[in-house]
N, C-alpha and C positions, 0 to 999 in steps of 0.2 A: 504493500500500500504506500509507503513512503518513496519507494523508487517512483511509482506513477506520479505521485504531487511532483517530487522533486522536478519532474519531466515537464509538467505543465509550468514549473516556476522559468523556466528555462525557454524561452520562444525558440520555435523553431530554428534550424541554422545558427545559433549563437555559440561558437565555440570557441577558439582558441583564436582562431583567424579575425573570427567576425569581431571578438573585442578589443583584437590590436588592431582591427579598418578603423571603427568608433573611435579609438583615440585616436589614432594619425588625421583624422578627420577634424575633432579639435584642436588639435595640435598646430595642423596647417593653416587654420581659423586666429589660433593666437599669434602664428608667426607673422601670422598678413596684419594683425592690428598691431604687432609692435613695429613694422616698418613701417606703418602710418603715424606713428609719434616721432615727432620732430623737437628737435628743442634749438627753437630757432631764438637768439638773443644778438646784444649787440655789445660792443665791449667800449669803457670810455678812458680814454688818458689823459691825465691832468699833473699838472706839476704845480698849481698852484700855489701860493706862499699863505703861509695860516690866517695873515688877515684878508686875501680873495677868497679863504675859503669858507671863512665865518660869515661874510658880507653877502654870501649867496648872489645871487643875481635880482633880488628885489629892486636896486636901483639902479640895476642895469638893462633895464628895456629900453633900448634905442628909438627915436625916429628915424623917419627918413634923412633930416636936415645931418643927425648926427651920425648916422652910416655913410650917407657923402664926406661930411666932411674927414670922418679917419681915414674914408678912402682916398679922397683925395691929399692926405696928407701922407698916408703911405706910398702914394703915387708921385710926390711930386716934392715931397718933403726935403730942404733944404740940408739936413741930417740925416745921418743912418739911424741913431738912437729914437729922434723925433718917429720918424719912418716905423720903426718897429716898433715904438711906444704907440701909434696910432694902430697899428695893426692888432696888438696885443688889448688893447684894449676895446675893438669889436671884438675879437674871439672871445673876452669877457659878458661883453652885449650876447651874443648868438648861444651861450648858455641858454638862455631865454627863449621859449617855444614865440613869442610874441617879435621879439624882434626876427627870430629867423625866419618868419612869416614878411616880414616887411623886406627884410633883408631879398628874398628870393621875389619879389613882387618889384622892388625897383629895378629899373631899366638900367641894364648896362653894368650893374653890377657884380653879378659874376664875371662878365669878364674882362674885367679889373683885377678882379682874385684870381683869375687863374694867370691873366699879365705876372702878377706879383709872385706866384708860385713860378713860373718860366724864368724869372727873371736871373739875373748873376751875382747874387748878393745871396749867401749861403743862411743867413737869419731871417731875412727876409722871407727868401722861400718855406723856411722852419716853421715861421710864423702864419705864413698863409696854408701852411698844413695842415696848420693846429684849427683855425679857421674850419678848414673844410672836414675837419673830423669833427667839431662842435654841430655841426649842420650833418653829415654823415650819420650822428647816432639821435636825431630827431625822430618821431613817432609817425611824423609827420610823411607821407610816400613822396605827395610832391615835394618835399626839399629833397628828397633822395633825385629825382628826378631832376631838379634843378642843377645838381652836379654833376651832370653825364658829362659836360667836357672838358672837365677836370680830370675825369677817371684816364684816359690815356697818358696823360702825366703823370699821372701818380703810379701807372702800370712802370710806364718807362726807366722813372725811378728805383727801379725793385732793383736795376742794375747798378744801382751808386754803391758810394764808397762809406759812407754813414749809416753804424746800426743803427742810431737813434732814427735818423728821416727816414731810413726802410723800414722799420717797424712800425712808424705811424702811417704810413702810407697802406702796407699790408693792413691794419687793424682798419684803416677806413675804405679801403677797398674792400673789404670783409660787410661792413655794413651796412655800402650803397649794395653790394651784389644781393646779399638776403633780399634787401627790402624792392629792389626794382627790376625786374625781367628785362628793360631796355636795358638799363647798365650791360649784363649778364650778356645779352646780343653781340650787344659791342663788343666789348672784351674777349669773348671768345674767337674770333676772327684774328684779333690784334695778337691772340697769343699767350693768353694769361694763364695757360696750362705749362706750355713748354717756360714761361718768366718763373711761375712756383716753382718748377721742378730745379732751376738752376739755382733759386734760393735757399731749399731745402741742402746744399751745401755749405751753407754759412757756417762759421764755426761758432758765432755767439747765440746762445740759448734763446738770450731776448726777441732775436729774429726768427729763431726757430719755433716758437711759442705762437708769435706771432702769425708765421705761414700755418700752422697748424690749426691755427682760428680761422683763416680768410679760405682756409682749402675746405675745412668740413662747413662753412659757408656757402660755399659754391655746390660741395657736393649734395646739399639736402634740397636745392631747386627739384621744382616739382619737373622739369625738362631735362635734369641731371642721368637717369637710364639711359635717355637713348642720345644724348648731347655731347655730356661731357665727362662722366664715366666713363668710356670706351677709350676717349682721350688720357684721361689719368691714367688708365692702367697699361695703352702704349706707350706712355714717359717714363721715367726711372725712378718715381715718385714712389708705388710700392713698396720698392727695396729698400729705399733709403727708410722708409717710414717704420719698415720692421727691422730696419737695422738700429732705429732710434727707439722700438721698442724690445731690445735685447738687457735682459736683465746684468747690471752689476753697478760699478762705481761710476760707472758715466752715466746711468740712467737719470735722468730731470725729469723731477715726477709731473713739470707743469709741461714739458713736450710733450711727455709720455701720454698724459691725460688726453691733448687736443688729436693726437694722431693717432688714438685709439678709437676718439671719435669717428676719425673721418674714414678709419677703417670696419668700424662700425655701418656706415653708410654707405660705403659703397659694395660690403656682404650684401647688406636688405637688398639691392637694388638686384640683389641675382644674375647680373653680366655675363661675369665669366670668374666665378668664386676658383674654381678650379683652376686659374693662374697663380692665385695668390695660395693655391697648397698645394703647387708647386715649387713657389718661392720662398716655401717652408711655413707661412703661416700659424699652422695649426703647435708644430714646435714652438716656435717662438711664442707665444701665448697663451701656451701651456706649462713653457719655463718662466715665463712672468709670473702668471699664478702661484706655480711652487714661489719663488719668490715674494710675492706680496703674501702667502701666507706665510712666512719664516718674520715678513715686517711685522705682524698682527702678532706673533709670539714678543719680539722685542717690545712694541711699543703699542702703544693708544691714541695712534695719529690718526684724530677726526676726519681730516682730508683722505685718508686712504681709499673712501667710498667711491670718488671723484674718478679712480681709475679702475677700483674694481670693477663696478660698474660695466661699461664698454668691454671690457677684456672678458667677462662672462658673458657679454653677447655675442660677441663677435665668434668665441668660440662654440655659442650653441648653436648660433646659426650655422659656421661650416660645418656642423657634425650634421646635417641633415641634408647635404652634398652628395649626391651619389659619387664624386671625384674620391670623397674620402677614402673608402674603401679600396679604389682601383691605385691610390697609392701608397698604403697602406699608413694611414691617416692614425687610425687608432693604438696603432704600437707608437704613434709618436709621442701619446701621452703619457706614455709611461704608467700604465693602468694603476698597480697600489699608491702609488705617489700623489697621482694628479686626484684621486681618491679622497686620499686622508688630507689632502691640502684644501681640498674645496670644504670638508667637514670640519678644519679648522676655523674656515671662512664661516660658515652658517653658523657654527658657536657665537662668533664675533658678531655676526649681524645679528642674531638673537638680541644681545646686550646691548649694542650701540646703535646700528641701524636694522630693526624689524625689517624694515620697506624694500632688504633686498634681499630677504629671505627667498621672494619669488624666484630674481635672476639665477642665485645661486642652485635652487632646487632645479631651475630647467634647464641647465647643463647638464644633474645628474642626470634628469631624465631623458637627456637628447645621449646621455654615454650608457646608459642602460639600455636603450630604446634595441639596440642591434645587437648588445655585445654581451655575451656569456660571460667573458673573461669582467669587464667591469662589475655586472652581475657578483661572481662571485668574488670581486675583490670587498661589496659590502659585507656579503658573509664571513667572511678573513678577518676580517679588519674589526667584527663584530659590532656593526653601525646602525645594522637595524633598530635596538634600542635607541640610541641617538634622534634617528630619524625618526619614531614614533611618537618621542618626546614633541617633537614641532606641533606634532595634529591641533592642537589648542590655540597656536597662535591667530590662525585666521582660517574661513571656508578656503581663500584663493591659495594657501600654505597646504591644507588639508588635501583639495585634488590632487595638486603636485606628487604632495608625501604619499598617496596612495596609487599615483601613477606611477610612480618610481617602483611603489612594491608589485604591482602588476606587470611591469617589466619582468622584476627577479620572476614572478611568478610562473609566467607564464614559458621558462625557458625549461621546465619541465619538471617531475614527481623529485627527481632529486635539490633541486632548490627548492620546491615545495615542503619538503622531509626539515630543510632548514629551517623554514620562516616559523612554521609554526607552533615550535614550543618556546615558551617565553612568553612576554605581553602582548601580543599581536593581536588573541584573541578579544583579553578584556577591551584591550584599543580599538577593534572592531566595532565592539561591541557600542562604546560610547559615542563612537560619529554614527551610527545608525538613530540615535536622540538626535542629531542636528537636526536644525532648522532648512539648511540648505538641499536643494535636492540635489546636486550635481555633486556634493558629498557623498551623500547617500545613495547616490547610482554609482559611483566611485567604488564604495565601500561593498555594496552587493557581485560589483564585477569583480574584485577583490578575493573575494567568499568563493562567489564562481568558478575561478581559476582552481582554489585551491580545495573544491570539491570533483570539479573535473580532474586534477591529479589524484588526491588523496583523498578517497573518497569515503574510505573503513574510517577515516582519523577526522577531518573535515566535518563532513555533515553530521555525524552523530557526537565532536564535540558541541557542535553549535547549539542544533535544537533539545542537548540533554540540560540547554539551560535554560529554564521557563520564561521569562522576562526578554529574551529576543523575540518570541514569537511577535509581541503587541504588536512593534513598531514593522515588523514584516507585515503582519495583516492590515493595518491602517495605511500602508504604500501600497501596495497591490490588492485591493477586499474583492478586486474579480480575480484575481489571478487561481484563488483556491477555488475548487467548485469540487463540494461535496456530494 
């Protein structure tokens, strides 16, 4: 009588197959919404002196009479001092959403500024940079617009001899490009792939920080797949990127961060993932990881999230490559290693950041998803406890942690033999009380598995415990039919 229920609980065709389609099904569902989150922002640099910076800009909203006139004194100024003292004090004005409004609205004005950026006076042009990066990080689309023919100067630039003006130039070319598709037109024509890729040898950090802002800028345009992606990954831009994120004494965590980004973004875009694990990829940010957990053992560096972060995307996205396999992608993680270094990480987020608990869980699950041997490195490593401790944190922690165990599960009666002595069941048992149903469908495909293996130990521990039946009969009350 019990094998018949058991048979009607179980829809037809739902086996082994059919609930690893179901999740690859979501799965492929969450991959698509997280290359739709963007984190598009703008970056601002200031050197202000402490009394510009307590004065705010309250009494610095310009008119017209007074934007001509510093223009015209920066233009025409009998001094270099006067000259820059006039200049320096619009880019004080253009703080101001109000003057940069007027600013862009008088005739003839930009291109005055960009006269003065052309010009052959090395502070001058410093100054009218600063200028067109105060209007660059406006809200505003039209000022972005209004500095379209600025932007080939400042492309140009990228080739000088000054980290400091290359750096502001990159950060404001980073700005206009997010905020305007005409910028972004231009520029690419002009060459603003092959100008990154030569910067991307700089030796000063500053600049390299810098390109790694203006690239994964450019990279997250919604026209970036079929535009300018293809181009990135024909430049030498790749290599360098992974060569700047190879773990040791030269790593700079704030290059590290921006170029983890923008390989972050051009994985989602799914081009041609299979170049970049070729060029080793999946290595290299898998020995990052080892590395940033051995940082989380040393210290309680808040910023660390800033790079965790990306480097667990990026590696979960490549692990769902079919390239992976074909080059043998998963021996490159060094299976127990890259293991116990991710379950050092979800400790750590546990305490200091919950909110990446997610990231961390769907790498395990993207190195479970395929692989036996990571499989059985949880049971080695005896992590299973660990991981069932998360259930409580959140429903979106909870499917993970049990998509993880339905990996092990499902790779047959002898990890099954593993999983389930220990807490496994009373943990079963308490997410069947959730609220969530995607928990609790989680949680019965769970059961499933491990009555399809083990079916003497499985189902008659479950139902020889009275208090599971409720909440089975309150989810399915048609499923039994007496």
């Amino acid at each position: 009588m019990w094998n018949r229920r058991q048979g009607r609980l179980r829809p037809v065709g739902c086996g082994v197959e059919e609930l690893r389609r179901r999740r690859r099904e979501r799965e492929a569902a969450l991959r698509k919404a997280r290359r739709e989150q963007q984190l598009v922002s703008k970056r601002l640099l200031r050197d202000d002196t402490p009394e510009e910076a307590e004065s705010g800009c309250v009494d610095l909203i310009l008119g017209e009479a007074e934007i001509q006139q510093f223009l015209w004194s920066a233009q025409r100024g009998t001094e270099e001092k006067e000259r820059e003292g006039a200049l320096a004090s619009l880019r004080r004005g253009l703080q101001c959403p109000e003057t940069q409004q007027t600013f862009i609205r008088l005739e003839g004005s930009m291109r005055t500024l960009v006269g003065l950026l052309t010009s052959n006076q090395a502070l001058l042009q410093l100054e009218a940079a600063r200028c067109l990066h105060e209007l660059s990080h406006s809200e505003q689309s039209a000022v972005a617009e209004a500095c379209l023919p600025a932007t080939s100067y400042l492309l140009t630039y990228l080739s000088g001899h000054s980290s400091d003006f290359i750096e502001l130039c990159l950060y404001t070319l980073g700005n206009l490009i997010v905020e305007s598709e005409a910028v972004r037109s231009k520029l690419l024509p002009q060459g603003i792939v092959p100008a990154l890729a030569a910067c991307i040898q700089s030796p000063h950090q500053t600049v390299l920080e810098a390109l790694g802002y203006a690239l994964s800028q450019l990279l997250q345009a919604k026209e970036a797949p079929e535009k300018i992606i293809p181009s990135v990954l024909g430049s030498t831009l790749p290599q360098h990127m992974l060569q700047l994120l190879q773990p040791g004494p030269k790593l700079n965590p704030g290059v590290a961060v921006e170029f983890a980004w923008c390989l972050h973004y051009i994985i989602c875009s799914q081009v041609n993932n299979a170049l970049l694990i070729t060029h080793g990829a999946l290595s290299t940010l898998g020995l990052l990881l080892l590395d940033l957990a051995g940082a989380v053992q040393r210290s309680e560096d808040a910023g660390l999230e800033l790079l965790v972060c990306p480097v667990l995307r990026c590696l979960s996205n490549l692990l769902t490559e079919p390239a992976v396999d074909a080059v043998g992608g998963q021996m490159e993680l060094r299976d127990e290693r890259i293991v116990a270094s991710l379950f050092i990480l979800l400790q750590f987020f546990l305490q200091k950041q919950p909110s990446l608990l997610p990231e961390g869980l769907w790498l395990l699950n993207n190195l479970t998803a395929n692989s036996p041997s990571f499989c059985t490195s949880l049971l080695s490593l005896d992590l299973i406890e660990p991981l069932l401790q998360l259930l409580p944190v959140s429903n979106v922690v909870s499917v993970l942690v049990l998509t993880v165990l339905c990996n092990v599960a499902e790779k047959g009666p002898a990890y099954c033999w593993h999983l389930w002595p220990g807490p496994l069941l009373s943990s079963l048992l308490d997410t069947l009380a959730f609220s969530d149903t995607e928990v609790v469908g989680q949680t019965l495909e769970l059961l499933q598995l491990l009555f399809l293996y083990r079916p003497e130990v499985g189902f008659w521990s479950c139902f020889s415990i009275p208090f599971v039946l409720k909440p089975l009969v309150s989810l399915w009350p048609l499923s039994f039919q007496f």
